[in-house]
SERO-4910 file (N, C-alpha, C, O; in steps of 0.05 Angstrom, whole numbers):
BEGIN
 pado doro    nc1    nc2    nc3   cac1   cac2   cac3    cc1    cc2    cc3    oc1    oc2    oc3
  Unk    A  -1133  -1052   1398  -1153  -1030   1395  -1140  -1008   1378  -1118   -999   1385
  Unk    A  -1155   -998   1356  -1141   -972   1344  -1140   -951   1363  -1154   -950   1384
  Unk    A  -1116   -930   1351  -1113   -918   1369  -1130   -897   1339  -1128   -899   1314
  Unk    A  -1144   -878   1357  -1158   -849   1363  -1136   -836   1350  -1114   -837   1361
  Unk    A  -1139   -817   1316  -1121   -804   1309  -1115   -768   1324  -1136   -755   1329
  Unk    A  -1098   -760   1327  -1096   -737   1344  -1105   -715   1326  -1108   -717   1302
  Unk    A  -1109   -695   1340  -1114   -675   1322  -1091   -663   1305  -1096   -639   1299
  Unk    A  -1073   -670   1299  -1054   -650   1282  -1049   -677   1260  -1035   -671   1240
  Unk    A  -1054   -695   1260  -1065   -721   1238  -1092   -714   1226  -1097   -711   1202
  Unk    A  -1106   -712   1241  -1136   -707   1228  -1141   -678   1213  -1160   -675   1197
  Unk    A  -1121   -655   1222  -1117   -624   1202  -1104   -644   1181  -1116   -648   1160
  Unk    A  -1082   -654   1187  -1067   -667   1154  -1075   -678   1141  -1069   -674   1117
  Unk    A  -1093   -698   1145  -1114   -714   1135  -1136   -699   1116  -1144   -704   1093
  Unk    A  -1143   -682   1132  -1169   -665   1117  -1158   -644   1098  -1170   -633   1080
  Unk    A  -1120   -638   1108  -1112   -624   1086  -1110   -638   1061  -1117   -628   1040
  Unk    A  -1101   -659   1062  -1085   -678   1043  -1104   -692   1030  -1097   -700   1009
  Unk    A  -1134   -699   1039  -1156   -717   1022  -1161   -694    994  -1152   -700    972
  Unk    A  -1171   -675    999  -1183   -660    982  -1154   -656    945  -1159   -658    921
  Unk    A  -1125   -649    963  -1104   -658    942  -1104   -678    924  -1102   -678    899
  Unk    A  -1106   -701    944  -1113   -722    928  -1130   -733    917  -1128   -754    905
  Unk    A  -1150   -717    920  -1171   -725    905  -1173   -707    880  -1189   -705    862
  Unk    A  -1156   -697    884  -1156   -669    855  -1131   -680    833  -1129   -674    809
  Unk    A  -1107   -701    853  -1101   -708    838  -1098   -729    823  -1081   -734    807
  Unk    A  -1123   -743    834  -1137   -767    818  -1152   -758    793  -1149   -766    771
  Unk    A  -1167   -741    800  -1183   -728    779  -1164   -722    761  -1166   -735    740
  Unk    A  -1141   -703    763  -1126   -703    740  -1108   -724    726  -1098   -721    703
  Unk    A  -1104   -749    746  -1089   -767    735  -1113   -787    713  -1107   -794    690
  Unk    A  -1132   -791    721  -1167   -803    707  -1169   -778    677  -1177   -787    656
  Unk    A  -1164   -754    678  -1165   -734    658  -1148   -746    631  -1153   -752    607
  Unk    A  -1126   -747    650  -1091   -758    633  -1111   -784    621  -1119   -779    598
  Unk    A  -1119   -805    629  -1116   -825    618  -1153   -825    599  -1155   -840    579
  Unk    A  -1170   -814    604  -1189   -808    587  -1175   -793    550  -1177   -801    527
  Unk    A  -1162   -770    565  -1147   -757    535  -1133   -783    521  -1143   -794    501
  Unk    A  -1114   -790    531  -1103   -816    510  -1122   -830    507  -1115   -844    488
  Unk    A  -1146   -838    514  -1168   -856    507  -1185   -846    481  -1204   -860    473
  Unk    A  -1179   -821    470  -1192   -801    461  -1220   -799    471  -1236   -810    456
  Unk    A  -1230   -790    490  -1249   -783    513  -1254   -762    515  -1272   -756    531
  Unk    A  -1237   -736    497  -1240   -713    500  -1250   -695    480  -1249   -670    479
  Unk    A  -1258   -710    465  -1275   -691    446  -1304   -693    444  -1316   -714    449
  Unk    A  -1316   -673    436  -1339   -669    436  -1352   -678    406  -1338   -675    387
  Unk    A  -1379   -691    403  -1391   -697    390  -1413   -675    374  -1435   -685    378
  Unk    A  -1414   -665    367  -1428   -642    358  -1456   -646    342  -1454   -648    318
  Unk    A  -1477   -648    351  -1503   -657    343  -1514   -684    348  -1531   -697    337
  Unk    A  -1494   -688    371  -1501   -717    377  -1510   -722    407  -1498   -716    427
  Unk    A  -1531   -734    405  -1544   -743    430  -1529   -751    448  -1510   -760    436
  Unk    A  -1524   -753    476  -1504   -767    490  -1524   -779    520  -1542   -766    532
  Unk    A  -1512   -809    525  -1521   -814    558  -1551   -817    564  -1568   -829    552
  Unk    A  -1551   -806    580  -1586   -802    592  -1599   -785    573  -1623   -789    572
  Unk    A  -1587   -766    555  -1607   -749    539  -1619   -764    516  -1636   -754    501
  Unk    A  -1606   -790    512  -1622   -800    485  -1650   -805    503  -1669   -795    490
  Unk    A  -1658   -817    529  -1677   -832    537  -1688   -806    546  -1712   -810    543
  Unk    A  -1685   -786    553  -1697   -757    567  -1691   -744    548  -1670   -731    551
  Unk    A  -1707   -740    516  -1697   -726    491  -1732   -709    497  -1746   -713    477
  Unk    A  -1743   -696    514  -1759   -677    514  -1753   -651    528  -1736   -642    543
  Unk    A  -1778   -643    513  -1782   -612    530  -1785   -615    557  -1766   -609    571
  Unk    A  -1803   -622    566  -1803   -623    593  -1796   -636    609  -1805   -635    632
  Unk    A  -1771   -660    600  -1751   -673    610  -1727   -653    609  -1710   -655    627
  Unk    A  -1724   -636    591  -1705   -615    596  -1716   -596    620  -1700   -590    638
  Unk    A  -1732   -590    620  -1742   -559    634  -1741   -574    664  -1735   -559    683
  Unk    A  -1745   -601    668  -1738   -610    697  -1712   -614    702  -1704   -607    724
  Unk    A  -1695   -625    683  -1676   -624    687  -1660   -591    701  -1650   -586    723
  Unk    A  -1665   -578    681  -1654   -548    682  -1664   -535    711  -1654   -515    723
  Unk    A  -1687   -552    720  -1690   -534    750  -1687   -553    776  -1696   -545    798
  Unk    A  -1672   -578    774  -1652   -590    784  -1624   -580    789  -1612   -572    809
  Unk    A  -1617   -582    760  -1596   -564    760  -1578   -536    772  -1554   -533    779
  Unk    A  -1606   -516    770  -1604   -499    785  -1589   -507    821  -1574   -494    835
  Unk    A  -1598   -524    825  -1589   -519    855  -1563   -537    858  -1561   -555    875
  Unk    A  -1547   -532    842  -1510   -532    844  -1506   -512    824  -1487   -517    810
  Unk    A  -1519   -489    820  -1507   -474    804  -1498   -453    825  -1509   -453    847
  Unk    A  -1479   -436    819  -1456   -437    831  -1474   -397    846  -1465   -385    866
  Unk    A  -1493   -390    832  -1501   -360    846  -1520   -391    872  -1518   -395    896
  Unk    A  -1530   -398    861  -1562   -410    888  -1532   -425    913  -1533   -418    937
  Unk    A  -1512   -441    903  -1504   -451    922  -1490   -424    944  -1485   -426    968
  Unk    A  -1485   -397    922  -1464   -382    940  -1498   -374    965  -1497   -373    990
  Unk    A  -1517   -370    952  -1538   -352    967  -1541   -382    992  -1533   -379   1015
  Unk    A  -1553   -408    983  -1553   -427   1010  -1523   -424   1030  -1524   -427   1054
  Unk    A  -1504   -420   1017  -1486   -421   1036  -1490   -407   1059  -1492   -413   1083
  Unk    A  -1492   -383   1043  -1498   -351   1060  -1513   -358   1088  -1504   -349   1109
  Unk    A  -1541   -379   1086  -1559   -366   1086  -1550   -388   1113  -1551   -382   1137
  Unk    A  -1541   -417   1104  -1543   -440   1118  -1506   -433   1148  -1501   -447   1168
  Unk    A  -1494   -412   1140  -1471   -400   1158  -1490   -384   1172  -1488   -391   1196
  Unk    A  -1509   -366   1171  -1515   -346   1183  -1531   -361   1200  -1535   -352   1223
  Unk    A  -1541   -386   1193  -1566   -395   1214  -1552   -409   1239  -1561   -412   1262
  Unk    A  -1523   -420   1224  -1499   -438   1247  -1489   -408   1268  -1489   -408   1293
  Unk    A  -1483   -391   1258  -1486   -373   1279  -1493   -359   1292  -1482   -346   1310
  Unk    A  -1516   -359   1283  -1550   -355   1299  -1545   -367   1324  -1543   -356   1345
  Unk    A  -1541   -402   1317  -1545   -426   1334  -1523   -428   1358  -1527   -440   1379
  Unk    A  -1504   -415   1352  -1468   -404   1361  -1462   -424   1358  -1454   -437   1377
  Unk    A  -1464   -436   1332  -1441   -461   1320  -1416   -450   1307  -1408   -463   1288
  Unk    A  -1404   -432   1313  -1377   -417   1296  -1365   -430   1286  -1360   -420   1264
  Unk    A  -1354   -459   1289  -1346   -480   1274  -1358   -489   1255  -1344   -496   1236
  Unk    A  -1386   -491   1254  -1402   -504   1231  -1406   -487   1212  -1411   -495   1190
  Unk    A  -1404   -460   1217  -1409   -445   1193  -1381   -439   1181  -1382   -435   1157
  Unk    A  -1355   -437   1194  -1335   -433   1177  -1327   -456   1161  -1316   -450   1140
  Unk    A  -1332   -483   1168  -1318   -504   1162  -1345   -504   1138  -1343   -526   1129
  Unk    A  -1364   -494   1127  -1389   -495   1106  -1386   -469   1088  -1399   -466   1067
  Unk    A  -1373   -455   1097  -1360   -430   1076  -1335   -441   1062  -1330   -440   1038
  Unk    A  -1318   -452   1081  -1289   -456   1078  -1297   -489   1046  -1288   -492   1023
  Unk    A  -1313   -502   1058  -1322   -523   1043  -1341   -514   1011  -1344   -529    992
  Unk    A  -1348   -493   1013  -1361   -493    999  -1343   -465    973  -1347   -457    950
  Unk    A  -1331   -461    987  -1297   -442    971  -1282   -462    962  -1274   -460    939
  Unk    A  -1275   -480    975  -1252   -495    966  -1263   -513    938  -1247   -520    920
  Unk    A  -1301   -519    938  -1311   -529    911  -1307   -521    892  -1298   -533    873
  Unk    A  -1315   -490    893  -1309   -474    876  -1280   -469    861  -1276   -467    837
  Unk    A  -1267   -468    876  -1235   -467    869  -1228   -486    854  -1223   -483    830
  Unk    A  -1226   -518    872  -1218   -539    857  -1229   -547    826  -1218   -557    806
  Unk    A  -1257   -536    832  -1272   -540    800  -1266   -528    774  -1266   -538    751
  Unk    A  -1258   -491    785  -1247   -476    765  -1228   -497    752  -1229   -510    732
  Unk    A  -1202   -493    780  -1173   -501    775  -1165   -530    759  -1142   -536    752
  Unk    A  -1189   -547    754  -1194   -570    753  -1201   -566    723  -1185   -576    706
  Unk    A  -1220   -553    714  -1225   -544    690  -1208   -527    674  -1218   -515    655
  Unk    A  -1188   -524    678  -1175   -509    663  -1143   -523    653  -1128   -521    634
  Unk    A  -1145   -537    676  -1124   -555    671  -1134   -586    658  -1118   -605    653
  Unk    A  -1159   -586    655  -1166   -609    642  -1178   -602    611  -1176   -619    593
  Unk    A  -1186   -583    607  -1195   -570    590  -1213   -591    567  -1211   -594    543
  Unk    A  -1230   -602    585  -1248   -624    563  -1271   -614    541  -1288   -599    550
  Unk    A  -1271   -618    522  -1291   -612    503  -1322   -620    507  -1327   -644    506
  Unk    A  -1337   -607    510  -1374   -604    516  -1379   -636    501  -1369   -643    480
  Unk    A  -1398   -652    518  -1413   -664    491  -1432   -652    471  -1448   -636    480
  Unk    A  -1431   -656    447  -1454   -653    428  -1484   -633    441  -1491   -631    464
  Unk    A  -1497   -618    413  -1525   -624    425  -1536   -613    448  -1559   -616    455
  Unk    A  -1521   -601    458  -1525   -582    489  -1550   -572    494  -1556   -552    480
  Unk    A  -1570   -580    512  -1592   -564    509  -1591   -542    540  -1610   -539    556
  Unk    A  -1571   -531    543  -1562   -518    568  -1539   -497    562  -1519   -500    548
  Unk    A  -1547   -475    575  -1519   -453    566  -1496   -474    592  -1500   -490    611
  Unk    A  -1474   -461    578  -1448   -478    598  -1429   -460    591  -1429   -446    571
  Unk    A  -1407   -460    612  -1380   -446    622  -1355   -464    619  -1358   -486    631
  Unk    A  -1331   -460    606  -1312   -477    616  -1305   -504    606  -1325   -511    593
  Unk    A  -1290   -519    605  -1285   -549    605  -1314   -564    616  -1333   -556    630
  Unk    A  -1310   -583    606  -1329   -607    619  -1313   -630    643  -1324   -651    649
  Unk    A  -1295   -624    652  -1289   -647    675  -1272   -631    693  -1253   -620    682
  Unk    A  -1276   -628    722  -1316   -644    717  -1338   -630    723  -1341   -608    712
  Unk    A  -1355   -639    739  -1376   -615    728  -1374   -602    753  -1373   -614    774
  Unk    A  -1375   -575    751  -1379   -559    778  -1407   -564    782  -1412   -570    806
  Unk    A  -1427   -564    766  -1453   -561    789  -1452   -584    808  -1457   -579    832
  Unk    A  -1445   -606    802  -1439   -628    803  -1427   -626    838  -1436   -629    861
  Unk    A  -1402   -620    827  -1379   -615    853  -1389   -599    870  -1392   -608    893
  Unk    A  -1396   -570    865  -1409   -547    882  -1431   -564    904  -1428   -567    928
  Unk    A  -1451   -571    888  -1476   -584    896  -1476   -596    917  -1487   -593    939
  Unk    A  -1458   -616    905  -1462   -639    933  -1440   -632    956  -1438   -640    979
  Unk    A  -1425   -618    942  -1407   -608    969  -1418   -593    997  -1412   -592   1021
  Unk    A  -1437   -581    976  -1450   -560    992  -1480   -575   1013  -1482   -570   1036
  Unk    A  -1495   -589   1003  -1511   -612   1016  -1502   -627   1027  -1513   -634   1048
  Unk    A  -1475   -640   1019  -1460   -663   1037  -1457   -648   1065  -1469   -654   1085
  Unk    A  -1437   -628   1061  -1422   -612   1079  -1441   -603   1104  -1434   -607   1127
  Unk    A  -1469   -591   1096  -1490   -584   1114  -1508   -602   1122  -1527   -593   1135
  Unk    A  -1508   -630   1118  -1526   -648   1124  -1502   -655   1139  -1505   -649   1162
  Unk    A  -1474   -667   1134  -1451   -680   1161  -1452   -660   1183  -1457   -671   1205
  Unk    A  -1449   -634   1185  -1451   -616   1202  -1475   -614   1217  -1476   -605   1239
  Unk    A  -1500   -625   1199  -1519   -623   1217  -1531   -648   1234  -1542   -646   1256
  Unk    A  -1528   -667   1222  -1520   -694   1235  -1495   -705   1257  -1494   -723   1274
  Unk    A  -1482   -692   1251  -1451   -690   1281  -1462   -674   1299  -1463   -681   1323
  Unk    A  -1474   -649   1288  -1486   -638   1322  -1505   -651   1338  -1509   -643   1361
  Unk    A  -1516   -669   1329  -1541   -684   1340  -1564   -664   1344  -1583   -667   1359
  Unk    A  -1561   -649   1334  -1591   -631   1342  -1609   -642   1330  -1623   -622   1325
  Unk    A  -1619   -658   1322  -1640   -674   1304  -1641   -699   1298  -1648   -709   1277
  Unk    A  -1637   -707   1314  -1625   -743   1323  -1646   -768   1305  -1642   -789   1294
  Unk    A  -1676   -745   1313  -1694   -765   1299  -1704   -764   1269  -1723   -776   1258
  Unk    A  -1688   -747   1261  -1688   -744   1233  -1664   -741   1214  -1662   -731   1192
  Unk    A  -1649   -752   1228  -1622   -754   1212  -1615   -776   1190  -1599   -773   1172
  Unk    A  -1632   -800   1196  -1633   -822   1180  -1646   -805   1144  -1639   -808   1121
  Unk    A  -1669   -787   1156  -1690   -774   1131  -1660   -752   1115  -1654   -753   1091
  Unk    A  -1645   -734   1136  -1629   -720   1121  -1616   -725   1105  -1616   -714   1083
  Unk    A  -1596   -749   1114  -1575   -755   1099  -1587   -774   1074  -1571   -782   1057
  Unk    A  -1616   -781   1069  -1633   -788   1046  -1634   -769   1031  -1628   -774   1008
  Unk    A  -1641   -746   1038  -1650   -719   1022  -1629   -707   1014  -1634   -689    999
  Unk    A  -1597   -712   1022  -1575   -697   1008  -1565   -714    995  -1557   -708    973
  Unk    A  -1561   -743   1005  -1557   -762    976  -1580   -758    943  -1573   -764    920
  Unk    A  -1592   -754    946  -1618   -755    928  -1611   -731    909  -1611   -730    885
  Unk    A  -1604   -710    931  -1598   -680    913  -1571   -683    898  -1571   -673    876
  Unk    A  -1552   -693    905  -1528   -699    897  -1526   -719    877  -1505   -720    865
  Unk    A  -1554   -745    870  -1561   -757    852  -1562   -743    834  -1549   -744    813
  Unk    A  -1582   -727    840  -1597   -721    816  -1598   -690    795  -1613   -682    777
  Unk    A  -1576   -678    809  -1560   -651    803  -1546   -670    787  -1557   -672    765
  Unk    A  -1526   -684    790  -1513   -701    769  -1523   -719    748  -1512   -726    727
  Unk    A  -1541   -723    756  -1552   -740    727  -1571   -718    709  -1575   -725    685
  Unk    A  -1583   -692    717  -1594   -679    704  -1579   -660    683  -1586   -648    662
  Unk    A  -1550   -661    700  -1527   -649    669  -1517   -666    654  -1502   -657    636
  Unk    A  -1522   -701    654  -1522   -712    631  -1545   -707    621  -1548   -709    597
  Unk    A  -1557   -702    632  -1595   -708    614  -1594   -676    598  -1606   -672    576
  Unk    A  -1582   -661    610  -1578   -638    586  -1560   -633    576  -1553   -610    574
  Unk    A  -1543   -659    565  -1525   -659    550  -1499   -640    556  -1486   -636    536
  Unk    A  -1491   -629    577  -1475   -607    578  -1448   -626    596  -1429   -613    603
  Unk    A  -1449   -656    601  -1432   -664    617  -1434   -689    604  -1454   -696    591
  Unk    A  -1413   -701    607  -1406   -738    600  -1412   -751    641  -1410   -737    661
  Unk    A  -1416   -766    640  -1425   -791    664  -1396   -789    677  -1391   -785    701
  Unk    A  -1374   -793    654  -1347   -785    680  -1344   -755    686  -1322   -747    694
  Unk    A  -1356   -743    684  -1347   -702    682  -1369   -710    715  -1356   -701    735
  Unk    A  -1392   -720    722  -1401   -721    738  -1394   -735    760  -1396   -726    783
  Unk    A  -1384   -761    752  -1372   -786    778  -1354   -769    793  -1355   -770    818
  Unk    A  -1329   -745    777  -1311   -744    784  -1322   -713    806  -1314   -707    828
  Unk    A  -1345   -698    788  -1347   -680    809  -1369   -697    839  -1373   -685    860
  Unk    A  -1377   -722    834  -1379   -729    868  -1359   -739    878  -1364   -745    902
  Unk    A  -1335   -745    872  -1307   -762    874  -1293   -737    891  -1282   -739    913
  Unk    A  -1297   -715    877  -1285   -685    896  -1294   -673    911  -1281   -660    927
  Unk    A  -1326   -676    912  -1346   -670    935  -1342   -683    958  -1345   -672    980
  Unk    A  -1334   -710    956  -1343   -725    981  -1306   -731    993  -1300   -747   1011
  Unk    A  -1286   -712    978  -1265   -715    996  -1275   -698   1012  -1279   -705   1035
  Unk    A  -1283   -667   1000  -1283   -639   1021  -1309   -652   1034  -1312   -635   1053
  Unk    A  -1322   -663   1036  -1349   -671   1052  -1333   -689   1083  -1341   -689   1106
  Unk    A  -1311   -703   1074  -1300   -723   1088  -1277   -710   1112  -1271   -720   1134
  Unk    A  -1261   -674   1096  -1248   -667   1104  -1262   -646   1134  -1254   -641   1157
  Unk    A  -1288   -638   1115  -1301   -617   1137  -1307   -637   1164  -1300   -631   1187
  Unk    A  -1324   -671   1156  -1329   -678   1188  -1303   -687   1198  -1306   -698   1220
  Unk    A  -1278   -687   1190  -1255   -694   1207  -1243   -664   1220  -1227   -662   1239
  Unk    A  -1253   -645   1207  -1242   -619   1227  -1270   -612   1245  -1265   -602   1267
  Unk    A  -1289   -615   1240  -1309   -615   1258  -1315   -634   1278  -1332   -628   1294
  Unk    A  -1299   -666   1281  -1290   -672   1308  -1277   -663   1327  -1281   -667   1351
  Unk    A  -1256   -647   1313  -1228   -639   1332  -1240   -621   1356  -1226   -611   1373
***
C-alpha cells in the first residue's frame, strides 16, 4: 500500500513543481531558439488566424481574451478571496492570491528571459516576449486554482462534474483565442497551460495539508 506523503513532502512538492516547470519552459525556449522558432514573421498570417481571418472572429476572440488579462484576473481574484473569507475558508483564499501572484511573476520572469519575437500580423495590442503567453498562464491559473479549491471543499458536490467543465473550457479557449489573434505561437500557449497546471497542482497539495 502507498504510503500517504507527510506534510513537509507535500510543502516541497508544491514548492519544487512550479520550479520545474519554469524550468522546462526555459529548457523547451533553449531548444525552440536553436530551431530558429524565435522570430517573428511580419505580415504573415499564423495558426488559427489563417482559418479565423475576420472581424468578428477577432472581436470574439479579443473578449475571450480579456478574461486572462492580467487587470480582470487581478479584480476575480479580489473578488473570488473575499468571498473564501466571507465563507471562513482562510486557506482557500490565500493559497488563490498566493496562486494567482506566483502566475504573474513566473510569466514576467519567464518572458524576459525568453525574450521571443511576436508572430506577424498582430491583430491585438501586446506586452513583452511571446513565451509564453501570460493571458494564457494568468487565466487558467486563476480558474484552475478556484475551481480545485472549490471542488476539495465539497461544498457543491452536485455540481462539480459541471465546474471543472467550465474551467477547462475557459483555459481552452483563452489560449486558442491568442493564436487566433495572432499575438502568440501554439507553443507560447501549451507552455503557459504547462505553468498553470504546476501552480494549479501545487495549490491542491497545500490545501490537503
Amino acid at each position: 500500500m502507498m504510503m500517504l506523503m507527510t506534510e513537509q513532502q507535500a510543502i516541497a512538492l508544491a514548492i519544487l513543481l512550479p520550479l520545474l516547470a519554469a524550468l522546462v519552459v526555459l529548457c523547451w525556449a533553449s531548444l525552440l531558439r536553436r530551431r530558429g522558432g524565435f522570430e517573428g514573421r511580419p505580415g504573415r498570417l499564423h495558426g488559427l488566424g489563417v482559418y479565423f481571418d475576420s472581424a468578428r472572429a477577432r472581436e470574439l476572440a479579443l473578449d475571450v481574451a480579456s478574461l486572462g488579462s492580467s487587470t480582470l484576473v487581478t479584480l476575480l481574484t479580489t473578488m473570488f478571496a473575499l468571498l473564501w473569507l466571507v465563507a471562513d475558508d482562510v486557506r482557500a483564499a490565500v493559497l488563490l492570491v498566493l496562486a494567482s501572484s506566483l502566475a504573474a511573476i513566473f510569466g514576467s520572469a519567464l518572458k524576459k528571459l525568453t525574450r521571443r519575437l511576436r508572430p506577424g500580423a498582430a491583430a491585438a495590442t501586446f506586452f513583452g516576449s511571446s513565451f509564453p503567453s501570460s493571458h494564457t498562464l494568468m487565466g487558467s491559473t486563476l480558474y484552475g486554482t478556484a475551481t480545485w479549491l472549490l471542488v476539495g471543499s465539497g461544498r457543491w458536490p452536485a455540481g462539480e462534474a459541471f465546474i471543472l467543465a467550465m474551467a477547462a473550457m475557459l483555459a481552452l479557449l483563452i489560449g486558442f483565442s491568442r493564436v487566433v489573434l495572432r499575438v502568440h505561437y501554439l507553443s507560447d500557449v501549451v507552455a503557459g497551460w504547462f505553468m498553470a497546471a504546476s501552480l494549479v497542482v501545487s495549490a491542491a497539495l497545500l490545501q490537503g495539508l
